[in-house]
N, C-alpha and C positions, 0 to 999 in steps of 0.2 A: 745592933742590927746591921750598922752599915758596914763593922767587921766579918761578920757570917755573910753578906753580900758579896764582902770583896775575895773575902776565900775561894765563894762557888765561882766565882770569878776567873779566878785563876786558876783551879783545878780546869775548869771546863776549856779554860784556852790552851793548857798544857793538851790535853788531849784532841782537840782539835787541831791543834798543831800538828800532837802524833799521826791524826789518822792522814793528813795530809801532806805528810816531809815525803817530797821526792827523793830526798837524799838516799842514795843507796849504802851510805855508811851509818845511819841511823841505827841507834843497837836496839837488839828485841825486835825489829819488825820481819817479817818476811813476807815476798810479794805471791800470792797465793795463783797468780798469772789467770788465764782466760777459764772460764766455766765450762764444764764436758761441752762439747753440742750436740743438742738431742733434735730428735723429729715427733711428729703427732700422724697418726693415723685415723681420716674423719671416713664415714661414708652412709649408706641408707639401705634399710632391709626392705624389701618391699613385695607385697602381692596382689600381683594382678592389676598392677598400677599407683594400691593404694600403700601408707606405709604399715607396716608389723611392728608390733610393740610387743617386746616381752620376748624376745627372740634372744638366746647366750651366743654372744659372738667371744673367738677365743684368738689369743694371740700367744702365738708360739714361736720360741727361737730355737731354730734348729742347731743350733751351736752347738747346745748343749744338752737337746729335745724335754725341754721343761716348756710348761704353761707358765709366759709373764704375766701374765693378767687375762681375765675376761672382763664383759661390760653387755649390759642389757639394754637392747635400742627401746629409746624414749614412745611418745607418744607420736611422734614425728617418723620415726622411724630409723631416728640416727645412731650412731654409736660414735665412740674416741676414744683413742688411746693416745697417751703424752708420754714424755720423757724415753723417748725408746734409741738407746745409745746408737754413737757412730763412731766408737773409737774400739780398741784393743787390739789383740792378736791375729784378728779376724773380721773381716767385712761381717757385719750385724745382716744374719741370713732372716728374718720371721716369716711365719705365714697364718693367716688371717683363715677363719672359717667359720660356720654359722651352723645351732641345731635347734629347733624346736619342735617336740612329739610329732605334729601334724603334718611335717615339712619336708622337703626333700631343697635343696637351693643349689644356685650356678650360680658365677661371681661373674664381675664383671670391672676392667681399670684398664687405666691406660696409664702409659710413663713410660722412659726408661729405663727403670731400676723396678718395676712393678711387672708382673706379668698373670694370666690365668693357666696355671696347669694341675695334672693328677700327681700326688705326691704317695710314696709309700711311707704309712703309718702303720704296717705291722709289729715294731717293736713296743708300741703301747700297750700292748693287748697281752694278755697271759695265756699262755700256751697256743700262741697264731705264728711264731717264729717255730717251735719245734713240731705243727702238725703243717708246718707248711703251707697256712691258709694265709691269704698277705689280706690287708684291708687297706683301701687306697680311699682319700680325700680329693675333689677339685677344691681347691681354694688360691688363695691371692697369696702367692711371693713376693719378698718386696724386700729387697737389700737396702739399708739406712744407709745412703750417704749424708756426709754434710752435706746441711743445706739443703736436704731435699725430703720434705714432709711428703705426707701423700693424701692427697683429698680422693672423692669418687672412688672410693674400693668398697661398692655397691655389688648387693647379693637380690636374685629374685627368685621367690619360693614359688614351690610347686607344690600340690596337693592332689593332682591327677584330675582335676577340670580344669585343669591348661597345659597341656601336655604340649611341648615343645615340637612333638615327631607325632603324624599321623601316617599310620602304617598303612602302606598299598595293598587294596585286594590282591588275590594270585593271580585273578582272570580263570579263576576254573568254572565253567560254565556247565558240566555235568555232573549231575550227583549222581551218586554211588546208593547212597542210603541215605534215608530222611535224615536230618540236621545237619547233615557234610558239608566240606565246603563248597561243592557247587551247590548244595540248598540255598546258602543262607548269603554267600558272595560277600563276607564279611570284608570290609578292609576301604579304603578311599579309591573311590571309582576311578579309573583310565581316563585320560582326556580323551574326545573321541578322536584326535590324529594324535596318538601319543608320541611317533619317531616320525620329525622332518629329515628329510634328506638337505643340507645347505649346500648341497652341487659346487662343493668345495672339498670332498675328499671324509667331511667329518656328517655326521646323524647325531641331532639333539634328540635325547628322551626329555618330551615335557612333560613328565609327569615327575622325576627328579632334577632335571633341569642340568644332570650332566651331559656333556659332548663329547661323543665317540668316534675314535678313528672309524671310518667306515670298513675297512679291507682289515677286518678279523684274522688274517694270514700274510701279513704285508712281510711280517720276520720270521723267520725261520724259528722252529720248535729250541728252545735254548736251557741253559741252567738257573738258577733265582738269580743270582746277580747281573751276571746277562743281562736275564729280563731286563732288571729293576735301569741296569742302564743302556739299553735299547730304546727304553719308553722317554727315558729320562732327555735324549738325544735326542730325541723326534721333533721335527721342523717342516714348516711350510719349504714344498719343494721335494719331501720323500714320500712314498707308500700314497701317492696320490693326493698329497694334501698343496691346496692351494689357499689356503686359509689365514695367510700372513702368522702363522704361531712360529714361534721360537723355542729353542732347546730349553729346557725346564718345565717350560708349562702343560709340557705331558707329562707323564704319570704312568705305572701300574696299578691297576684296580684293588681299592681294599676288598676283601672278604664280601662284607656287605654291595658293595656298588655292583660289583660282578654277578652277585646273587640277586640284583636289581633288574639285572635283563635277564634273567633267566626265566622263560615262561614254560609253566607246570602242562601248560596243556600241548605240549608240541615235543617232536623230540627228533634228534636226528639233524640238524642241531635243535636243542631246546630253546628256539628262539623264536620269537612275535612272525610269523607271514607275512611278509610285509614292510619290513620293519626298516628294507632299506640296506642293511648288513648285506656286506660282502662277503663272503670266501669264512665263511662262521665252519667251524670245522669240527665235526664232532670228537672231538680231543678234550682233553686234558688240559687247561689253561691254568697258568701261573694267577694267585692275587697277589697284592704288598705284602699281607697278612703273615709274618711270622710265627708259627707256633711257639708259644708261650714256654721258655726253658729257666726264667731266670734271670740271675745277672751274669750267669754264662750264652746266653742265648739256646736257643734250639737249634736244631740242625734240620731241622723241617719246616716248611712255610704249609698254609693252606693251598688250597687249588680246587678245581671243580669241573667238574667232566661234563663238556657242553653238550655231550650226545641227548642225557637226558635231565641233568644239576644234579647230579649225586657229590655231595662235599669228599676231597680224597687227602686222606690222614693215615696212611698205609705204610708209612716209612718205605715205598720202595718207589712210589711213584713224585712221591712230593721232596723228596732228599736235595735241601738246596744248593749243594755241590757237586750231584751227579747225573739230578732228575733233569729230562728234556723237554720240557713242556710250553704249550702255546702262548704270546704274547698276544696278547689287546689293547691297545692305550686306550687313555682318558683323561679328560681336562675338566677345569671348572670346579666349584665347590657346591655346587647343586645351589638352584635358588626355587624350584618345582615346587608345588606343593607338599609333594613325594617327599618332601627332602630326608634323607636319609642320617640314622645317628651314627654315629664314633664305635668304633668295633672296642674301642677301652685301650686297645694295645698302645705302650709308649716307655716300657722298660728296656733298661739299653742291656746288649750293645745292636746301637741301630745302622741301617746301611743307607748312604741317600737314597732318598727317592723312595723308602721303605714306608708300610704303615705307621710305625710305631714312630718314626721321623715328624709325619706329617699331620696325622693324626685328625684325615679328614672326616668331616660330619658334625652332627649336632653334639657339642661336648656331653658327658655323662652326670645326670645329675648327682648331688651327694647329700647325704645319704638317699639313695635311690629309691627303696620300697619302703611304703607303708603300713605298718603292724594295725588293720583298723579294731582289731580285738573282738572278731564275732566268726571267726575261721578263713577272714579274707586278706588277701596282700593286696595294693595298690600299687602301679609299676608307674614312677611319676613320670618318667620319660615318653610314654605310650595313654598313659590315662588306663591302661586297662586293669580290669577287678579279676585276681588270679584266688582259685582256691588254695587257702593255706595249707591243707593236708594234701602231702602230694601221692602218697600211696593207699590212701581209698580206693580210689578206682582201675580196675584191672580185669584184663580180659581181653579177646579175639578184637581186631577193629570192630566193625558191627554190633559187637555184643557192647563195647565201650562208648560207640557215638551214641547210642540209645539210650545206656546208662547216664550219662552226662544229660540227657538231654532230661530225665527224670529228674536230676538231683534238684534238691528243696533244703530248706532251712531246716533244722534239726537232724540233718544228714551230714556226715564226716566233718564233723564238726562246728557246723554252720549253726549262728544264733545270729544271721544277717537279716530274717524276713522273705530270703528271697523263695521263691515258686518256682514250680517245675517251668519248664521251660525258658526261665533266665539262663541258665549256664549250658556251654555247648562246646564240644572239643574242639583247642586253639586249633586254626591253619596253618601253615607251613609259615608263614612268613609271622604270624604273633609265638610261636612255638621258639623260633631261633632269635628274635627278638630279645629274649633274656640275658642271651650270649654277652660276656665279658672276657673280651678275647686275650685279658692280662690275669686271668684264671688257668689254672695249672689242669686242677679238677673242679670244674660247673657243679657239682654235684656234693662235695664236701663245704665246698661255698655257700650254695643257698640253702647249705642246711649245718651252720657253724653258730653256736653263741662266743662272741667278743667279750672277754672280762677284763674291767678295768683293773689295774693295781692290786686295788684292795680287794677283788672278788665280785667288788657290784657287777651286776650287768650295762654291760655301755649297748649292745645288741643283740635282742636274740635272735635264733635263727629266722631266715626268711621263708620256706616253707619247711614244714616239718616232714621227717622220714620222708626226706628225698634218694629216690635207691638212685646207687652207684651202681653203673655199668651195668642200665637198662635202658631199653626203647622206649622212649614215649614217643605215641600215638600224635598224632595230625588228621584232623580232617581233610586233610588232600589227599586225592589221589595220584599212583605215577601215570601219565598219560602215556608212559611208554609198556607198562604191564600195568592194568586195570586189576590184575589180584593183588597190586600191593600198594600201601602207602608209604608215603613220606612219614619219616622218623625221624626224632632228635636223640642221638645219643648222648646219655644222662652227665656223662665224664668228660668229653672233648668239645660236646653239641655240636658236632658235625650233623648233617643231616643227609639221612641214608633212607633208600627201600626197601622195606619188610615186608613181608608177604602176611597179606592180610589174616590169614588163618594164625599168625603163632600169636601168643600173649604178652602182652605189652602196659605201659601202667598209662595215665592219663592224668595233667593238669588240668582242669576245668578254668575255665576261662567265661568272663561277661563282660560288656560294653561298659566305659565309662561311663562315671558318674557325674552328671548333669553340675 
C-alpha cells in the first residue's frame, strides 16, 4: 500500500510541477496566452411600465448578416446575451431587436459604442431586394469593444393603447357632409393661444412645441442646398432674430413639421390668422425631406405650396439643383403635446442639415402595424384602428364619407364587432400619417408579404389590395375650393386636391383602442 501511495505521489508531483514550470524551455508545453475577450448584452422588455415575458429578442452580426443567437425575456422581463466576440478582421458590428405577435417596440441605450437607429434588412427577405420593397428595423447597434459590455439595451412595446404620437386635429371647423371632418373634428384639440409671438424675431407653436423663425421670407426663394444651409446659418442678429440662437440650431423643416402649420381652413397663405407669421408667402417652400431614391439618392426633395398645402412632387418644381424655392426655418425638437413623428427618412447619401441627417420626431416603431385578424390594422405609432381591406370602398367623396360612415362588421371583411357608425373617413392629417418617407412606393409597401428564407411568412401584407397610383379620399375639405378635397396619393402619399366629383378609393379609419 505504502508503494501505490508513493507512486500517486510522484506522478501527481511530476505534473504539477509540469502545469507550473515557467521555464520557457520546458518540452511539450505551449503557453496558450490570454482568452478571446468577449462582452454580454443585458436589458429589459417592457410594457407600459410593466415587464413582457415571452418576448424573441434577436442578436445579429452584421458582419456577416447571420443571427448569433436569440433569447426569450424572463418573467422579469430581462434578456442576455454572453460571449459576443471583440477580435478579428473587423470591429464586431451586432444589432439587438425585439418581436412579439401583439407588439410593435422602440429600443432604447445609451453608450458610446451603442446607439438607436433604422437599419436596412431588405436582404433577409425573398424577393424584397428584386421587387424593390426594402423593410427597415429600429433596433440597438452596438460595436463590441474590449471591455465594453453593454447593460440597459431596453425595448418598450406598443400595442396601440399607448401610442407615442397623438395626432393634431386640422382645425376644419365646416362640414361639408355629415361625418366629414369638420363633423366630427377628429384629432387633439389646439391650445387655445396655440402660436406665441416671443418678441424676439422667433413664434412658438404650442401645440408642437416647435419655434419658428417669424419672417417666413427673411431669404430669398433659393435651391435645396441653399436652403438646407441658409437655415443651417441662421443666428441671433439676422432675419430679425434677437433670440441669442446660434448657427446650427436652426434647421429646414421636415416634411411633417411644415405640414404642422399648415392650416386646412385658410388659404392664401394657408396659415392660422393670427398666428404671428410674418411675410408667409404663398409659394412654394422647400422641407429637409428628400425624396426617397435610394443609395443613390433622389434628385428631388418634397416641398409644399403655402398658398393652400398642396404637397409638390412634380420634378420640375422641387429639382433640388435647379428648383427656387421659399426658406422657413425651425428649431427645437418639439416637446408639445402635438409632438410630431419621424418622416422615416435616414438612407444616405445625406446633406447636413438634411432630414434623413437629423431625423427629427418621434422615432418609428418596429414592426409598426398590427395584423389583429378580424379585417383590422393597428398603426402603434398613432393608436389608430385602420381597415385592412383597402379597396372595398370607392366612389364620388360624398357618396364614400357616407359609405364609410355605414360600414359594420361583416362588411369588407370585418369579423371585429364593430357597428355602423364606428368607422369614418381618415382626415388629412391621419390619411398622411402612414407616410414612410424611406418608401420608394407607399403602395407596394403596405401591401407586400416578407418571406423568410425558407418561404415562411415573417409578414404579411399590411393592408390588402392596396391600388397603386390612386387617390384616397380625406375627410377634409380644400378651404381654398370647397368642390374638392384633400387627397393622399397611393404611390408617393403626397397630398393633393381632387375635385370632389371624380372616384376615389377610401381607408376606413376608427379611434383607438381603450
Amino acid at each position: 500500500m505504502r508503494g501505490i501511495l508513493l507512486s500517486i505521489a510522484v506522478v501527481l508531483g511530476a505534473f504539477l510541477s509540469g502545469c507550473n514550470d515557467g521555464n520557457a524551455g520546458s518540452p511539450g508545453l505551449t503557453d496558450p496566452g490570454s482568452p478571446p475577450q468577449t462582452n454580454t448584452v443585458t436589458g429589459t422588455v417592457t410594457f407600459k411600465g410593466a415587464p413582457l415575458a415571452g418576448a424573441t429578442v434577436t442578436l445579429w452580426l452584421t458582419n456577416n448578416n447571420t443571427v448569433v443567437s436569440t433569447a426569450t425575456t424572463d418573467a422579469n422581463g430581462d434578456y442576455s446575451f454572453s460571449r459576443l466576440t471583440t477580435s478579428g478582421d473587423a470591429q464586431a458590428d451586432y444589432q439587438i431587436w425585439v418581436n412579439e405577435a401583439r407588439y410593435g417596440f422602440y429600443p432604447s441605450v445609451s453608450g458610446a459604442n451603442a446607439k438607436v437607429e433604422r437599419f436596412d434588412h431588405t436582404g433577409q427577405f425573398l424577393g424584397s431586394q428584386t421587387t424593390g420593397i426594402p423593410m427597415y428595423f429600429t433596433l440597438i447597434d452596438f460595436i463590441s469593444l474590449p471591455n465594453a459590455s453593454l447593460s440597459g439595451a431596453n425595448f418598450a412595446a406598443y400595442d396601440g393603447t399607448n401610442p407615442p404620437v397623438q395626432l393634431a386635429a386640422t382645425g376644419q371647423q365646416t362640414s361639408y357632409s355629415s361625418g366629414d371632418d369638420g363633423a366630427l373634428h377628429k384629432g387633439l384639440v389646439w391650445p387655445q393661444t396655440r402660436f406665441i409671438d416671443n418678441q424676439n424675431g422667433t413664434v412658438t407653436d404650442n401645440l408642437t412645441g416647435l419655434v419658428w423663425l417669424k419672417n417666413a421670407s427673411c431669404f430669398a426663394p433659393n435651391t435645396w442646398p441653399a436652403a438646407l444651409a441658409d437655415a443651417n446659418q441662421l443666428a441671433s442678429g439676422a432675419c430679425g432674430l434677437s433670440d441669442g440662437s446660434a448657427a446650427g440650431q436652426w434647421r429646414l423643416p421636415n416634411v411633417n413639421e411644415l405640414e404642422s402649420v399648415v392650416d386646412i381652413t385658410s388659404s392664401n397663405p394657408a396659415v392660422t390668422p393670427g398666428s404671428h407669421f410674418a411675410n408667409v408667402a404663398g409659394i412654394v417652400y422647400w422641407t429637409s425631406t428628400g425624396y426617397f431614391g435610394g443609395d443613390l439618392g433622389s434628385p428631388t426633395a418634397w416641398a409644399i405650396s403655402m398658398s393652400d398645402g398642396r404637397y409638390i412632387n412634380d420634378g420640375v418644381q422641387n429639382v433640388k439643383s435647379v428648383s427656387k424655392n421659399g426658406i422657413w426655418a425651425v428649431r427645437g425638437a418639439g416637446s408639445g403635446a402635438g409632438r410630431l413623428q419621424a418622416t422615416g427618412l435616414f438612407q444616405p447619401p445625406l446633406q447636413a442639415g438634411d432630414d434623413g441627417t437629423l431625423q427629427m420626431g418621434v422615432g418609428l416603431i418596429s414592426p409598426r402595424f398590427i395584423d389583429k385578424g378580424n379585417g383590422t390594422v393597428v398603426d402603434t405609432m398613432t393608436g389608430l384602428v385602420w381597415l385592412k381591406q383597402a379597396n372595398c370602398i370607392q366612389g364620388d367623396w360624398k357618396t364614400a364619407v357616407a359609405s364609410v360612415g355605414n360600414l359594420s362588421s361583416g362588411q369588407c371583411g370585418l369579423t371585429d364587432g364593430s357597428a355602423a357608425g364606428s368607422w369614418r373617413m381618415p382626415n388629412r392629417n391621419e390619411m398622411q400619417s402612414l407616410a414612410d418617407r424611406n418608401q420608394n412606393n407607399e403602395a407596394d409597401y403596405l401591401d407586400f408579404t416578407y418571406l423568410n428564407p425558407n418561404g415562411s411568412v415573417y409578414q404579411g401584407p399590411i393592408f390588402l389590395s392596396f391600388i397603386g397610383y390612386q387617390f384616397y379620399w380625406t375627410s377634409t375639405t380644400d378651404a381654398a375650393d370647397i368642390s374638392e378635397a384633400w387627397t393622399v396619393f397611393s404611390c408617393d402619399y403626397g397630398v393633393y386636391d381632387t375635385p370632389k366629383s371624380d372616384t376615389g378609393f377610401t381607408l376606413a379609419v376608427r379611434d383607438p383602442e381603450s
